[in-house]
Structures are given as C-alpha cells and as structure tokens.
C-alpha positions as CSV (number, residue, x, y, z in Angstrom):
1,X,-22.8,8.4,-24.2
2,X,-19.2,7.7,-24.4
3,X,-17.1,5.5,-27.8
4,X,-15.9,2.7,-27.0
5,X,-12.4,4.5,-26.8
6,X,-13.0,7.4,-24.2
7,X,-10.8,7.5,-21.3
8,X,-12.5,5.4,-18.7
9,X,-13.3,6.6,-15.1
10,X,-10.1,6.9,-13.0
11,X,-11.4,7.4,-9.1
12,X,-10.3,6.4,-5.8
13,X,-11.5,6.6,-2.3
14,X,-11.1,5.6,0.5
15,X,-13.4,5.1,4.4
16,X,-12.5,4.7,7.9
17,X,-13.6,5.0,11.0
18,X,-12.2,5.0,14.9
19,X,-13.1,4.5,18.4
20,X,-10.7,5.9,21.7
21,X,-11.3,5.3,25.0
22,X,-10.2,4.9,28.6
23,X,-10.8,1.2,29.8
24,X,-8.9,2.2,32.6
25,X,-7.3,5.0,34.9
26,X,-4.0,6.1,32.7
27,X,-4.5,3.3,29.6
28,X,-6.1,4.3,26.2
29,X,-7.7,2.0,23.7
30,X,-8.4,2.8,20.1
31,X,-9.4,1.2,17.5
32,X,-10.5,1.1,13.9
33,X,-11.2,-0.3,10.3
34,X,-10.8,1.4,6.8
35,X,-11.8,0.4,3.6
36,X,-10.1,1.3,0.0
37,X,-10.6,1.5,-3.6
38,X,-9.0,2.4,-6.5
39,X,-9.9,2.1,-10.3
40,X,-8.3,0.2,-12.4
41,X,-7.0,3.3,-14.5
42,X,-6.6,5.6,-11.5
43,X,-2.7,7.2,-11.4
44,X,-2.0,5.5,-14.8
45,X,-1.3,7.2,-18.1
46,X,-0.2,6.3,-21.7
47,X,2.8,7.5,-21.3
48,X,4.9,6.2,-18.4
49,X,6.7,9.1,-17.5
50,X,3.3,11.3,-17.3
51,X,2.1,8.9,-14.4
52,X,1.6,10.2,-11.1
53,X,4.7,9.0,-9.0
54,X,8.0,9.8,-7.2
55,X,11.3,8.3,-7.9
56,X,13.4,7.5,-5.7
57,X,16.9,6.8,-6.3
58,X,18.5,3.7,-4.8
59,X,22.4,3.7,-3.3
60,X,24.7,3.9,-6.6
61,X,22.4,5.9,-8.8
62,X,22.1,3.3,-11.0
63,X,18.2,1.9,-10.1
64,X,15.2,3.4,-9.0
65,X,11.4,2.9,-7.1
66,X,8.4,4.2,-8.2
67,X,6.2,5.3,-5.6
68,X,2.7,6.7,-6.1
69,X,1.8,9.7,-5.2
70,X,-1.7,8.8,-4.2
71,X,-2.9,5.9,-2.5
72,X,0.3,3.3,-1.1
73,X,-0.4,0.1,-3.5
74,X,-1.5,1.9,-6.6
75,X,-4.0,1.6,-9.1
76,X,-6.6,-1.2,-9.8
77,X,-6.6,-2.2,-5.8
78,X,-9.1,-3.1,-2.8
79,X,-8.4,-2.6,0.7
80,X,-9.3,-3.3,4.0
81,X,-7.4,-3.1,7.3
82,X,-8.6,-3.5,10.9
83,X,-6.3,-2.1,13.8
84,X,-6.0,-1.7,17.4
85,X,-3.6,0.3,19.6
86,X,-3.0,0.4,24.0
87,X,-1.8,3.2,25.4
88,X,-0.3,4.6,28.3
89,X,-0.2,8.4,29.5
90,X,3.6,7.8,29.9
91,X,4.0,6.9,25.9
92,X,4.0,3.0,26.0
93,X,1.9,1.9,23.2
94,X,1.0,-1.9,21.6
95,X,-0.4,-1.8,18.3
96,X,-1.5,-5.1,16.4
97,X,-2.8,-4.5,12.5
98,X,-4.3,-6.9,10.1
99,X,-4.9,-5.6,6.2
100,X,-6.3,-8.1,3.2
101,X,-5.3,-6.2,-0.6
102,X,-6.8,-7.3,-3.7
103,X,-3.9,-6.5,-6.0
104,X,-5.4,-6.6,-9.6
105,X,-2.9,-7.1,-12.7
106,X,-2.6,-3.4,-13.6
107,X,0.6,-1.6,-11.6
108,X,2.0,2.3,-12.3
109,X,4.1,2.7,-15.1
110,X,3.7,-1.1,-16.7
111,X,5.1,-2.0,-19.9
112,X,4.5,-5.3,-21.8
113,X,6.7,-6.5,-24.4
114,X,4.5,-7.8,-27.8
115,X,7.3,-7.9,-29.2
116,X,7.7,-4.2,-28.9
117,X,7.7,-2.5,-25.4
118,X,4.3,-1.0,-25.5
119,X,2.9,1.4,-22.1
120,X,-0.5,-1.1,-20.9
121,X,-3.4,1.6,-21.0
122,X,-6.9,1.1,-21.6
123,X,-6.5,1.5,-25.2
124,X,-3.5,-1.3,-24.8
125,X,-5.1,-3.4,-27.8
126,X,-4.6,-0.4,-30.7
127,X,-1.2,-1.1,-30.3
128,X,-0.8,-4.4,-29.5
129,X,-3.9,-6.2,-31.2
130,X,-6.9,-7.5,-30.5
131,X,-7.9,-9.8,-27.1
132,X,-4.1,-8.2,-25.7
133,X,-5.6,-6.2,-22.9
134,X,-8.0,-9.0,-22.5
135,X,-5.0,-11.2,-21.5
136,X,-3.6,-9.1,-19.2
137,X,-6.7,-8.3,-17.5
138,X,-7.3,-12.5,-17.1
139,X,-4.1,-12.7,-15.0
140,X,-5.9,-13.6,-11.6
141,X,-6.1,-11.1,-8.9
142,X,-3.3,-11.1,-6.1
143,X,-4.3,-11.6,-2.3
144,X,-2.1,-10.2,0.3
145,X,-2.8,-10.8,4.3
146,X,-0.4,-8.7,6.3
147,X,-0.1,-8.8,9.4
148,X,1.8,-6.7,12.5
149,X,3.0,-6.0,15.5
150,X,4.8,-3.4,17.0
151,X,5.0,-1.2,20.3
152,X,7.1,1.9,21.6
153,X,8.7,1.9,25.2
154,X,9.5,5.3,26.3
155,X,13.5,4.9,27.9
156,X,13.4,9.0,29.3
157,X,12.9,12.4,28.2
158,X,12.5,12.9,24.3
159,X,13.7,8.8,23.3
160,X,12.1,5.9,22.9
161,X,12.3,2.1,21.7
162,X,10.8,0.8,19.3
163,X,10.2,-2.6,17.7
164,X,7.8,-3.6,15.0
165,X,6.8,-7.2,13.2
166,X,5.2,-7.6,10.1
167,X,4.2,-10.9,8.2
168,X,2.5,-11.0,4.8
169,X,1.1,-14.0,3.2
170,X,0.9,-13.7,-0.6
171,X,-1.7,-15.2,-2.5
172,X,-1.4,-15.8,-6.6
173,X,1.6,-14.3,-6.1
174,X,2.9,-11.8,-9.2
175,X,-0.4,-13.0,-10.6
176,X,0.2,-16.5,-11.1
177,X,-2.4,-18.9,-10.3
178,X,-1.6,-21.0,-6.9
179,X,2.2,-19.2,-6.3
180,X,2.1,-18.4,-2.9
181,X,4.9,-16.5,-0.7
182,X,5.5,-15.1,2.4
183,X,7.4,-12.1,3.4
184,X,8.3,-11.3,7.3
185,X,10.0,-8.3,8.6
186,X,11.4,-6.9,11.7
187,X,12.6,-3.4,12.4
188,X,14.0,-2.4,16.4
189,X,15.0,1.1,16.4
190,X,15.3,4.2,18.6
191,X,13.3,7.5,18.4
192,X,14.4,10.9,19.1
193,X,12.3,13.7,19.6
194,X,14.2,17.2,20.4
195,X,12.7,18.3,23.5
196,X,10.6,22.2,23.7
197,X,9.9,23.7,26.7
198,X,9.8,20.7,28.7
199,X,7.4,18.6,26.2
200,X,7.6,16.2,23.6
C-alpha cells in the first residue's frame, strides 16, 4: 500500500551458530559459521551527517573514517564466515577464519557528483533525474574472500604473543567489472592483562 516514494524497508540481521568441545584431555575445539544481511537502505539517510556512524579522526586532524555503528561493512551487504579455533587450558590458541562479502554499490554517507554533489538515497533520481539511481544500482556487486590466521602463545603470568595473518582477494573491485586486488596483512604484538587475585 505504499507510493512509489515511501521510505523503503531498512533491516538487518544477522545468524550464527557454534560447536565447543574436548577432542582431547586439556585441548578445546570450537567452531562455527554465521550468516549476514543488510538492506540496501539500512544505516543510510538523505542527509549524510544524520547517518548512523562514528568518526574517527586520523593523526593531524585533518581527515577522518566513518565507521558504522551497526553491522562492520555497512549497508546493502551479504555475509558469510566459517571459523575454527584450538585451544589449550594453558591459553595457547590457533584460530583459522574464512568470510565471502557481497559488497553492493551503496556505502554510508555516499555522495555522487551530477554535476552537483547530491547525498545517493532511494529517492536519488528527484534530484538527479531520471534512470540516475538506476545507474548506480547497475554497478556490479563486489566479492571479497578473506582469509586468516592467527594464534596467541601465553609467555607467563598476565602476557601473551600474539600473531595474526589475513589475506583478502577482491573481486570487481570498487565495483568495476573484472578489477581484481588483493590485500594481505600481518600484525605480531603482545598482550597484557593486569593480573587480580591470582587470575587472568
């Protein structure tokens, strides 16, 4: 019963589920899969600065990131991960993860230039003109495969090591048809945890 220029539905959620157990005396196994959606219009608004996010200021004060409040990739997104972590008693842990995103064209904040800067909203083409949101909306659909590694090894009371690897394979990269990158990362750091009454 809704015109043609209602708001449209803006929902999100997400399902998972996960498995422990002891495969052995002292080593824990768990593992899981989750699934994600969000709608295309979900954390967006007309106005930019009404959208649901938190800015955060990089060194120098003079740029920013957006990050949104609600789910990690934003609106108009599918996603699915599958992960499994070892465990020992002692702290030791190995964790490998594996997460496919279908990243569609519409991102928090977004503003397209025709010529004017104009806020991309679901009522993009009263501004813009006919077939513009149509346009954006053809842009093909970005795939992401990520991929990681990572474990902690405890090194005494309260600190531990820890080293993580991550590689992501980027399909139709920024939305452009057969662009494809690749990102890897590696963090080694140390963890630690202020000791209370003898625990962690």
């Amino acid at each position: 019963d809704e015109s043609a220029v209602a708001k449209p539905a803006s929902m999100a959620w997400q399902g998972a589920a996960s498995y422990l157990f002891e495969p052995a005396p002292g080593l824990l196994l768990d593992f899981g899969l989750e699934y994600s959606h969000v709608d295309r219009w979900t954390y967006v608004r007309w106005q930019p600065y009404m959208s649901f996010y938190q800015r955060q200021t990089l060194p120098g004060g003079h740029r920013s990131i957006d990050t949104c409040y609600g789910f990690d990739y934003g609106p108009d997104v599918d996603q699915g991960g599958l992960w499994a972590r070892l465990r020992t008693r002692s702290g030791a842990a190995i964790e490998l993860s594996y997460e496919l995103v279908r990243k569609g064209p519409i991102y928090l904040g977004m503003i397209e230039s025709i010529p004017e800067a104009i806020p991309v909203y679901y009522d993009f083409d009263l501004y813009a003109g006919p077939g513009e949101l149509d346009k954006i909306l053809s842009r093909p659909d970005e795939f992401r495969h990520l991929f990681s590694l990572g474990g902690d090894l405890p090194l005494g009371p309260g600190l531990a090591a820890q080293g993580r690897a991550s590689l992501g394979l980027y399909r139709n990269y920024s939305h452009e048809e057969g662009r494809n990158e690749e990102l890897a990362l590696v963090y080694l750091g140390l963890r630690w945890t202020p000791l209370s009454k003898g625990k962690r």
